[in-house]
Structure formats: C-alpha cells, structure tokens
N, C-alpha and C positions, 0 to 999 in steps of 0.2 A: 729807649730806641723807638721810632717812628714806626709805628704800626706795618707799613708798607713797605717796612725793609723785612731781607733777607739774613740771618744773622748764619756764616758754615764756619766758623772759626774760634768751635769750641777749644783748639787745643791751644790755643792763645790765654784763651780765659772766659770763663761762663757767667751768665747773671748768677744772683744770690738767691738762693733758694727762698722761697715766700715763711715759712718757716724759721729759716735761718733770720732773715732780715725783722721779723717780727719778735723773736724773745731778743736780739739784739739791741734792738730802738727803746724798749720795755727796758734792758739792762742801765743803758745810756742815762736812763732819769736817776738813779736808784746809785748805782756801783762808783762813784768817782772818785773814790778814796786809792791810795796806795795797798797794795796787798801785805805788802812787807810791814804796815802799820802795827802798831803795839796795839791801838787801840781796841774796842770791839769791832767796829765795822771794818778796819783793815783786816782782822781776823778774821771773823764769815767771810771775806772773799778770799781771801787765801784759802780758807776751805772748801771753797765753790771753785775754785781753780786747778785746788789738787782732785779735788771729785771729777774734773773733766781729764785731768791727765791719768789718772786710775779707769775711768771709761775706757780713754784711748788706749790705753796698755792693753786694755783687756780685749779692745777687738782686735787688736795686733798682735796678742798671742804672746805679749811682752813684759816686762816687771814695770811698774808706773817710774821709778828711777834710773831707766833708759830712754825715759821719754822726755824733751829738751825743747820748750817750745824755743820757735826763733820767727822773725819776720817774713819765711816764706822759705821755700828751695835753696833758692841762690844761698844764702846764708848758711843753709845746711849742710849744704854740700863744702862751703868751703870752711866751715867748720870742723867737717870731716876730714875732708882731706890737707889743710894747714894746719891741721890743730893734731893729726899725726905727724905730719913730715918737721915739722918745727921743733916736735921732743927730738929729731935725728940732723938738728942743723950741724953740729961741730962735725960726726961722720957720715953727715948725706948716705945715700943711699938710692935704691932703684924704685923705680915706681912703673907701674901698667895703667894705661887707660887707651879708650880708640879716638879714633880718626872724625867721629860722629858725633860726638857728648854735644851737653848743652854747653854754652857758652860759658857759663858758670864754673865750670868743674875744668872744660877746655884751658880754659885764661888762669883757672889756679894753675895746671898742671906747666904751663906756658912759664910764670911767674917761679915755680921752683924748679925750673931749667935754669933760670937766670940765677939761682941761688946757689948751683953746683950739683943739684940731683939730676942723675941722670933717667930718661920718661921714654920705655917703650909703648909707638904708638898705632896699637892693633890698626890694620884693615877691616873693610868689611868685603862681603859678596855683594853680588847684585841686587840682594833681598835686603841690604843694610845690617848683616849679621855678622856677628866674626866669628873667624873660625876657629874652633877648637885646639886643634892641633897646632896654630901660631900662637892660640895662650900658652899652650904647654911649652911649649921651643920658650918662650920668654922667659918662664918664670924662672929663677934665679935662688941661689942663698941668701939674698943681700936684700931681696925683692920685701919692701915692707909696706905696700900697698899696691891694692889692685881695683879700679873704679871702673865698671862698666854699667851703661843706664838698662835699664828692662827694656824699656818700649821707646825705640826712639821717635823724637818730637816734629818730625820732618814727614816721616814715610810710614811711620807704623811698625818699622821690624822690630820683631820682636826677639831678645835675644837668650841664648839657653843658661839662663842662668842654674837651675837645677842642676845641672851638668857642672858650670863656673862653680858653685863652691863647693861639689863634692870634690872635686879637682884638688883645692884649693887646702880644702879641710885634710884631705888625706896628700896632698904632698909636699905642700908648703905651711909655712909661719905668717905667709903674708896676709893681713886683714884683708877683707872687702866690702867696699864702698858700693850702695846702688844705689842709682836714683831711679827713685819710683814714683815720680810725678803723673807721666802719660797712663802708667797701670792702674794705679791707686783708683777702684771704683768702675774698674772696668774688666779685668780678670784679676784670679787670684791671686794675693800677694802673700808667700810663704817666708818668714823672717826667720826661718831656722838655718843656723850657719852660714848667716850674714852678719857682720859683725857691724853694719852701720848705714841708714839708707835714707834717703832725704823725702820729703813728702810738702804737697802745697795743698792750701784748702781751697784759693780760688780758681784750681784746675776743676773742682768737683763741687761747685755750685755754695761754695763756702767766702767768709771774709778777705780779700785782699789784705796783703802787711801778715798771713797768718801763714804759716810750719812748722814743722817740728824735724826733727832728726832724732831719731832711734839711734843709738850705740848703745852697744853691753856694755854693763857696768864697771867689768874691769879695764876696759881701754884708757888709757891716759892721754885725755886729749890736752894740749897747749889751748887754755884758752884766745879767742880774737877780741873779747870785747872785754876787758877789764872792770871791774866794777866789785860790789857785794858778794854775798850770798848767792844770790838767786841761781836759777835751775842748776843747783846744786854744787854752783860755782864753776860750772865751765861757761855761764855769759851773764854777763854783767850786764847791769843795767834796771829801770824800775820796770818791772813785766806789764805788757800790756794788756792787762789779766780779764778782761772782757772777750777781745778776740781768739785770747789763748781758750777759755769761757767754752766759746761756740767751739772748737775744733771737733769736742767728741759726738757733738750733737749734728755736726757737718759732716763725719765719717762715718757713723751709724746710717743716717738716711742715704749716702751715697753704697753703699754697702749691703743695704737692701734694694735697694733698685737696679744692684750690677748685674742680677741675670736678664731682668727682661731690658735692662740697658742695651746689656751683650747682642741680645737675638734683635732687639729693633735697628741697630747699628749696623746688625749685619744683614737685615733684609735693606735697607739702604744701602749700603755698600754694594752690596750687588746689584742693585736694580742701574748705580752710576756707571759700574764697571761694564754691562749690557748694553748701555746707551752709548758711553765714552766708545766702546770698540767698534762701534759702526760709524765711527766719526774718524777717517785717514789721516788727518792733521794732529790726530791724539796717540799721545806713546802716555802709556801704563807706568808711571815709577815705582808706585806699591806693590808688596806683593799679594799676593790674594793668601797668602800665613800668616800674613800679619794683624794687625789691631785695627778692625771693621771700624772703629770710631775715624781715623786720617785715611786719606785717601787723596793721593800725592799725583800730581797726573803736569804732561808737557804739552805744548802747544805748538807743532813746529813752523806754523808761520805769525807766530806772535810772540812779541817779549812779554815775560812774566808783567811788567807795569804797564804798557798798555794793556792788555787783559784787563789785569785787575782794576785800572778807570774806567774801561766802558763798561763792565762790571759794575762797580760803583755807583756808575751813574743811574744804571737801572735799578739800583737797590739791592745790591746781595756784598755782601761781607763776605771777602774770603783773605786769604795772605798769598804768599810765594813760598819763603824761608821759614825759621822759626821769627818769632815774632821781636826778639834779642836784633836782628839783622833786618830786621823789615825798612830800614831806611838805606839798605847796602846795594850798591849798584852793584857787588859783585859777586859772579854765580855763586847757586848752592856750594856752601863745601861738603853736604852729605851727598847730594847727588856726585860731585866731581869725584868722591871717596867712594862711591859707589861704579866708580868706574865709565859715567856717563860725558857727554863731550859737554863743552863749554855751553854752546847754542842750545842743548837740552837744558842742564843746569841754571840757565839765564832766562826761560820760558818755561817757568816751573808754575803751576797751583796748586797750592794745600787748600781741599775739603777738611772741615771735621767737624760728626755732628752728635749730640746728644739725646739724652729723651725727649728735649723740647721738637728736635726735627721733624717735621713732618714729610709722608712721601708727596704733598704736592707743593714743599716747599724745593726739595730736589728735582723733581719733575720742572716746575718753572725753571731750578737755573739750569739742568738740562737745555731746555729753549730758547733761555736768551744766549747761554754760549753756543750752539749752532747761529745765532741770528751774528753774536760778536765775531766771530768766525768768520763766514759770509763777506760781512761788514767792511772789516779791518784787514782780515786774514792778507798777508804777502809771503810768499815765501822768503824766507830768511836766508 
C-alpha cells in the first residue's frame, strides 16, 4: 500500500505480520513436498504441521485432534454447520442462528431451509445483541444446532455467549457453533462448552487461504470435501501444510499483543466517538460495549458510496457493510436488523483499527470527513 494512504479496514483483513511473512518466504524455498508423503521429507513436514496444530490446541485450551485446518472461516463455519445438519438429512430438524451472522454461515443456514430444516432466526437489539430470553423461547427438543457469532463484523456487538452455552449446556442437546473470527486476538476467547467455532488468520495479521475450525472430538461431522485421510478425515484434500505451518505462530503473536491491542483500540475508539458526536450529520451505530477495534457510524446527508469515494480519493480505506457485500447497493441488513431505517442503513461507515493505527492517523480522517461533509454533504 502507498505510503500516503490511510489504511481503517482492519476488520476486512490486515497485512501480514513482518514475522509471519518472513519464516513463510524462508518455508517456500525448502517445504514443497506433500505432507502426506511416505517419503522423508513428506514426513518432517507432516511433523512440522502437526507441531503447529498441537501449538494451536494448546493456546485454545483444546486437544490437537479438534483442531481441523481449512482455507479460512467461511469453510469453517460451513463445515460446521453442513457437516451437522447433513448426518439429520432423512429427519431434518431445527436449527437457531440470528438475523446478523457473516454471510457465510447466513447462506448455509438459507441453503438448509431449502432442504426442509426448519431455521429460527434470532433478532437483535439496537446494540446488535440478541436477546436472551428469545434464545430460550426458541430452543426446542428437536433443536440440533445453534450458531451465533461472538463479535459481530459490521458494528462490534458483542454477544453473551457465557450465558448462550450455559443455557445451552444445562437445558438442551443442541451443539453450538461460534464464529470467532472479529474476537480471535482481540478479547478472550473461552472454548469451554462450545462444541465448535470457526477462526481466520488473516483477521489477525496472518496468511490468507488459512483457518481452522475447533469441534470436539466426538461430533460427527458429514464431511464437504471428500478426499483422503487428512485432518483426520473430515476434509479431504492435499493440506496446504505451509500455511496450516504459520497458523500457531499467527496466534501466539496475535495473542500476546491482545491486551495492549485492547487498550490502544480503545483509546481510539473514543477519541472518534468524541469527535463523530460533535459533528450533527453523524448518528452513532456502535455501541460504546462493544469491540473498540469497529466503530460503525452513519452519515445523514451522505450515501455510504459517496463517502467512501471522496474518502478514497483523499487516501483513507474504509468500507460500509461487511466486506462479503461491499459491492451491494443494498442497505445494511445488520443495521436494518438492528432496527435502523433504510436511509441510515444505506449511509453507513465501518472504521476498524489495529495496533498498526495510529492517533494521527484517525485524527486526519477526522478532518477530511468534516471537510467531505462540508463538501458533498445534502440532506437526504
């Protein structure tokens, strides 16, 4: 990226850590072999492979044979959640998820409506949280999965999952799915009785093409990818056992920089939410409980794409939607599930910033959005 640019749209995807990107390139000359190889050199990497999946178990507080690399989230999750609902195709069944997921987990959930499962689909509040008390009203005898993400990818809310699977644990059979993509290296992420959650590494300054999915070991998932042996036979395919490689070494460093992450994130976040409130054209989407990294804000005499061109053009990166929809002319659906009107939903910007941010890199887009503002600004 051009020196002179503004980069706020970490929660899209981050560069690759200077670390990461150097024993990587170092790998590349050396590892080309098949993992799965008889020979010796397929062997040391398969053992260099399983040594990164035994890492990651270990900061995940997990057994190294619940850990499943795959090509990223999206995979994970619908590995998750297809690869339960598919052992219950002949008698279908119910399934739970909200109104706000990623695209990924949404579109499974969409896809096995069309199959004959029937998919209660939580609300949120205004903070983008669901409510308690409509999980409980939902859940069911029959209820054999329940998918809600941690931190959603739009606004920040964060949701109570502590609460979601003691619920869950004490009065249902039903598994639960999280995606912990936006959390992962940002607050704590506790995997105790959760039964399966999906994680990406170039959320957190890791390889692109790289995830894994956590399930307990006794779940029976339907495999999606057919093939071999490999990760332990629920996905086929030759592993791309370099990037699987770096994952433990991507989660460790993201993992020690999550506190002062935390506190940097959230002296930014405030200093925009101080600035944004003295500006009358700005309505607040996030909520100030949420995940200081997003910071979700509306513009009421601008459309979200003009913004973000004259934006652009001054050099700052930022999005609208999640980055799945970033080509979609039509409003949020987290902000519309949050209760917000079309014209808010339709002038929507996502901030999200990381360790790399600086305050006078937020300070600047401060400035140039009063000047776009100014500029542009009509009421709508």
């Amino acid at each position: 990226m051009q020196h002179n640019r503004v980069y706020l749209d970490y929660a899209s995807t981050t560069p690759v850590h200077p670390e990461i990107l150097k024993a990587y390139k170092g790998l590349l000359d050396v590892w080309f072999v098949n993992s799965e190889s008889l020979y010796q050199e397929g062997a040391q990497l398969h053992q260099l492979m399983e040594k990164s999946r035994a890492q990651t178990a270990s900061l995940l507080n997990v057994r190294p044979n619940e850990i499943i690399f795959t090509s990223g989230a999206s995979e994970a999750s619908s590995m998750a959640i297809k690869g339960v609902a598919f052992r219950h195709l002949e008698k279908k069944g119910h399934l739970i998820t909200t109104q706000v997921e990623h695209s990924s987990v949404t579109n499974c959930f969409k896809q096995l409506e069309e199959l004959g499962f029937e998919v209660t689909w939580l609300s949120v509040d205004k903070r983008g949280c669901i409510s308690m008390d409509e999980l409980k009203k939902s859940v069911r005898h029959d209820t054999l999965l329940v998918s809600i993400m941690m931190v959603n990818n739009e606004v920040g809310a964060i949701n109570p999952i502590n609460e979601i699977k003691a619920y869950l644990k004490n009065h249902s059979h039903a598994l639960l799915h999280v995606d912990c993509v936006q959390a992962l290296g940002k607050i704590p992420v506790d995997l105790k009785d959760i039964d399966m959650a999906s994680f990406s590494a170039h959320k957190i300054h890791g390889l692109k093409g790289s995830g894994v999915l956590f399930c307990r070991q006794h779940i029976d998932l339907m495999p999606l990818v057919c093939g071999g042996q490999q990760e332990f036979g629920r996905r086929g395919g030759t592993e791309n056992a370099l990037v699987n490689l770096m994952f433990a070494k991507t989660l460790r460093l993201a993992l020690e920089g999550q506190k002062n992450g935390y506190e940097h994130a959230k002296m930014l976040n405030e200093y925009c939410i101080e600035q944004l409130s003295k500006m009358p054209e700005i309505e607040l989407n996030s909520s100030s409980e949420g995940l200081p990294h997003i910071l979700n804000f509306s513009c009421s005499t601008m459309l979200s794409e003009v913004l973000m061109n004259a934006l652009n053009t001054r050099g700052f990166c930022v999005s609208a939607q999640s980055t799945c929809h970033s080509k979609s002319k039509a409003p949020s659906f987290v902000l519309k599930a949050m209760g917000y009107s079309d014209q808010r939903a339709l002038s929507s910007i996502r901030l999200s910033f990381s360790y790399e941010t600086t305050l006078k890199d937020v300070e600047s887009f401060i400035h140039t959005l009063k000047e776009c503002t100014q500029k542009y600004g009509t009421r709508l």
